[in-house]
C-alpha positions as CSV (number, residue, x, y, z in Angstrom):
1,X,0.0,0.0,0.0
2,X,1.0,3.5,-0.9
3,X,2.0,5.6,1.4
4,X,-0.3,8.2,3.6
5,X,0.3,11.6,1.9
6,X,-3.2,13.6,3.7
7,X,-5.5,13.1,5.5
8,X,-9.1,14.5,6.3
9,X,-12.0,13.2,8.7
10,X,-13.4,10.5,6.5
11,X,-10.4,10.1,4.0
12,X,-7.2,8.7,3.4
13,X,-5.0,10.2,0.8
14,X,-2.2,7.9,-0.3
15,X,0.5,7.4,-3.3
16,X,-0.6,5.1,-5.5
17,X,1.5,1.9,-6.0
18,X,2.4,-1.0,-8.6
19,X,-1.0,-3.0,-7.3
20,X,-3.7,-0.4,-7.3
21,X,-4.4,-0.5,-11.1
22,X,-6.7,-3.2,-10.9
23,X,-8.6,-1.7,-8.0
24,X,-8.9,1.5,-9.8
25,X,-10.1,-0.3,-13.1
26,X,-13.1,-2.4,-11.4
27,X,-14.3,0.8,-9.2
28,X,-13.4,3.8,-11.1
29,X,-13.4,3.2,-14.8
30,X,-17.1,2.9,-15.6
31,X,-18.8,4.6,-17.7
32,X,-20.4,6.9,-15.2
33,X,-17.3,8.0,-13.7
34,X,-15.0,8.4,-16.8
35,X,-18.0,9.8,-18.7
36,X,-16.7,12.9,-19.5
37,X,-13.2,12.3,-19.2
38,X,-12.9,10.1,-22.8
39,X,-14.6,7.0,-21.7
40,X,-13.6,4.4,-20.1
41,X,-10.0,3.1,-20.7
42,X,-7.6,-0.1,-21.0
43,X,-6.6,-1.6,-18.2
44,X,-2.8,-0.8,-19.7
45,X,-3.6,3.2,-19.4
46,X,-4.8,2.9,-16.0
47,X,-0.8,1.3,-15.1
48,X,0.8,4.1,-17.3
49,X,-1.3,6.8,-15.6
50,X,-0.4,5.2,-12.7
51,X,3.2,5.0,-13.8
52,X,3.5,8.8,-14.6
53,X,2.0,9.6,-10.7
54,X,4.6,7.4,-9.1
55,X,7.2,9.2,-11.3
56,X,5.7,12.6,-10.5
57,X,5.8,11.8,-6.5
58,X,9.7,11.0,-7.0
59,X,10.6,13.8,-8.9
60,X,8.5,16.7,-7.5
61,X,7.0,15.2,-4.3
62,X,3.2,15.5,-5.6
63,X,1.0,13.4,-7.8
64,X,-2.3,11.8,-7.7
65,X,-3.4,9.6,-4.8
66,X,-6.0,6.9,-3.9
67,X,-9.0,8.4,-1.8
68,X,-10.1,5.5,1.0
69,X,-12.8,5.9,3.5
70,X,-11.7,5.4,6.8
71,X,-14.1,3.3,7.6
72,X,-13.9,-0.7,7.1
73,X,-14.4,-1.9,3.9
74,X,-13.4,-4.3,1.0
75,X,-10.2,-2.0,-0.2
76,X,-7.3,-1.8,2.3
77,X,-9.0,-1.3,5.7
78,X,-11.7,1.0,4.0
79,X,-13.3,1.2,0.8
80,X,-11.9,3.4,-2.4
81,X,-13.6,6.3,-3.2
82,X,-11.5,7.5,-5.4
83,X,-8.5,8.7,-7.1
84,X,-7.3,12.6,-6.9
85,X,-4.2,14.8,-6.4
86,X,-2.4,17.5,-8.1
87,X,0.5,17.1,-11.5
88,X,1.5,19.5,-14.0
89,X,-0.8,20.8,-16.9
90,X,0.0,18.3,-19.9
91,X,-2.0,18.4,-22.2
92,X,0.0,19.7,-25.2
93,X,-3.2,21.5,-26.5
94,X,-3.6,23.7,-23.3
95,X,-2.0,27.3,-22.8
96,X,-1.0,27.0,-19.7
97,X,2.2,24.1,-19.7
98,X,3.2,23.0,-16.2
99,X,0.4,24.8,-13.8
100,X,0.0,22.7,-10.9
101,X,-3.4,20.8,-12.4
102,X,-5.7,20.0,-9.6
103,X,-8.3,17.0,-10.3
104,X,-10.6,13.8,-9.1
105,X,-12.8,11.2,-9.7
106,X,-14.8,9.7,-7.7
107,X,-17.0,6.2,-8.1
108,X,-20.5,6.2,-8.6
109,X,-21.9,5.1,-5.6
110,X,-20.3,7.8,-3.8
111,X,-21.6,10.8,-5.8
112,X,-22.9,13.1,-3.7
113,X,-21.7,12.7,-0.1
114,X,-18.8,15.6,0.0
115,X,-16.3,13.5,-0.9
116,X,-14.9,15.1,-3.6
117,X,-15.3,18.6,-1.9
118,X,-13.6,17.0,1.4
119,X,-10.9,15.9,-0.4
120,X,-9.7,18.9,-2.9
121,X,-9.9,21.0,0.4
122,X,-6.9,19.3,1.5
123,X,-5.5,18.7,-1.6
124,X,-5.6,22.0,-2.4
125,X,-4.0,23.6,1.4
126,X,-0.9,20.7,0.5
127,X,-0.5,22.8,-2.8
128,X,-0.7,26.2,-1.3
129,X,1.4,25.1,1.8
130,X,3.8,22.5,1.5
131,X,4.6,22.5,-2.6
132,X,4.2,26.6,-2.8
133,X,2.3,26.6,-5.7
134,X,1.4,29.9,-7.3
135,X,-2.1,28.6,-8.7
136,X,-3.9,25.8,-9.2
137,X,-5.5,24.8,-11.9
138,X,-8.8,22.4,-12.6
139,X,-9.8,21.5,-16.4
140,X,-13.1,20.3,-17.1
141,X,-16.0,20.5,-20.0
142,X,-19.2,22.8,-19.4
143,X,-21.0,19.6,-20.3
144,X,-19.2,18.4,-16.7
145,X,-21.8,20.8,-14.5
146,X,-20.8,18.9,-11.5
147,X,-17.2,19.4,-11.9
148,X,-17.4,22.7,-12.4
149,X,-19.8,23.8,-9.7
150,X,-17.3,22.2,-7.2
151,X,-14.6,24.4,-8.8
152,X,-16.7,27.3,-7.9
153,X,-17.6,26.0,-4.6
154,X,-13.7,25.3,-3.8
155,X,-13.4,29.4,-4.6
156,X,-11.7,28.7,-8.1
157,X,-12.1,31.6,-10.6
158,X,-13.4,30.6,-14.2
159,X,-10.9,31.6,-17.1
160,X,-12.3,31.6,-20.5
161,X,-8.5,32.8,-21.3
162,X,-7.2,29.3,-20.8
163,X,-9.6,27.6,-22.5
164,X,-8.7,25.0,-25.1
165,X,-9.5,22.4,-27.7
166,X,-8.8,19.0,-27.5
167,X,-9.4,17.0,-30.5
168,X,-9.1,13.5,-28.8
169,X,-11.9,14.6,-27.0
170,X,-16.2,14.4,-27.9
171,X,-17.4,17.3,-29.4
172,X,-19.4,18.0,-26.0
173,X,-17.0,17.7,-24.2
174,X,-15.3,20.6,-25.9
175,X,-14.0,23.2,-25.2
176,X,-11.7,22.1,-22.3
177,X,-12.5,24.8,-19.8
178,X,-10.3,25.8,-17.0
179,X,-10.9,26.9,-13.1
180,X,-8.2,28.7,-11.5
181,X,-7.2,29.4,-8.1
182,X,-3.7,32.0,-7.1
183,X,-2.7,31.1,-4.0
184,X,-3.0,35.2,-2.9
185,X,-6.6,34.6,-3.2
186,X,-7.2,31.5,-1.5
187,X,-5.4,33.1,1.9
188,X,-7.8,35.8,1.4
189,X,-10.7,33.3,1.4
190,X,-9.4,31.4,4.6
């Protein structure tokens, strides 16, 4: 098991490591969840995603985690929830190159409950306090109304300027639209 990287009331925030691609494929890649993120994907893309995290963690101490409920459950003492965490901006399409990117998913049967909200709250402190980020970044599609309202909610500022295309993605799920938050404003907010 990964190690413990944050933690919040109900969650565990933890590195990912070489076993979790299979538990991320059964609970998180369903259509549902990866809806407007492409659809789901291989089982091989799940390990290289993976991959890149764990690479990201060693090189610049930050990556993308796997979100387990504290309490008991069938995933490692408590049940996954999700997957979320912050890496660069990478998409070669965007405007905005190596912004700390913000982001999450979280399985179906958990929609709803704060989750989500719980966890980018301390995701987003660890990038403010610990990895001094500038800004922070989200990207999602306006077709992705609950992903963007908890961009609001989380005090992110939409930017039309950092919009994009992204051709390997549906038509509505295009543009890719962007949420930012500058670390000035979010100690304002506190």
């Amino acid at each position: 098991m990964g190690d413990l990287v944050l933690e919040t009331d109900r969650l565990v925030l933890r590195q990912i490591d070489e076993s979790d691609a299979a538990l991320h494929d059964r609970a998180l890649n369903t259509p549902a969840v990866m809806g407007h993120l492409g659809g789901v994907i291989e089982l091989h893309e799940i390990e290289a995603k993976h991959a890149k995290s764990m690479a990201s963690f060693a090189r610049e101490g930050f990556g993308f985690m796997m979100m387990i409920e504290k309490a008991g459950g069938e995933f490692c003492g408590g049940d996954l929830v999700g997957h979320c965490g912050i890496k660069r901006v990478d998409n070669r399409h965007a405007p905005n190159p190596g912004d700390h990117e913000i982001g999450w998913i979280i399985r179906e049967d958990r929609w709803r409950r704060g989750y989500a909200f719980e966890a980018m709250t301390a995701v987003i402190e660890w990038g403010f306090t610990s990895l001094d980020a500038p800004r922070l970044v989200a990207l999602t599609s306006r077709a992705n109304t609950g992903s963007w309202m908890l961009m609001k909610k989380l005090g992110m500022t939409r930017r039309e300027d950092l919009d994009f295309s992204d051709p390997s993605m549906p038509a509505r799920d295009n543009p890719t639209i962007q949420y930012a938050l500058e670390k000035e404003q979010w100690e304002n907010q506190k």
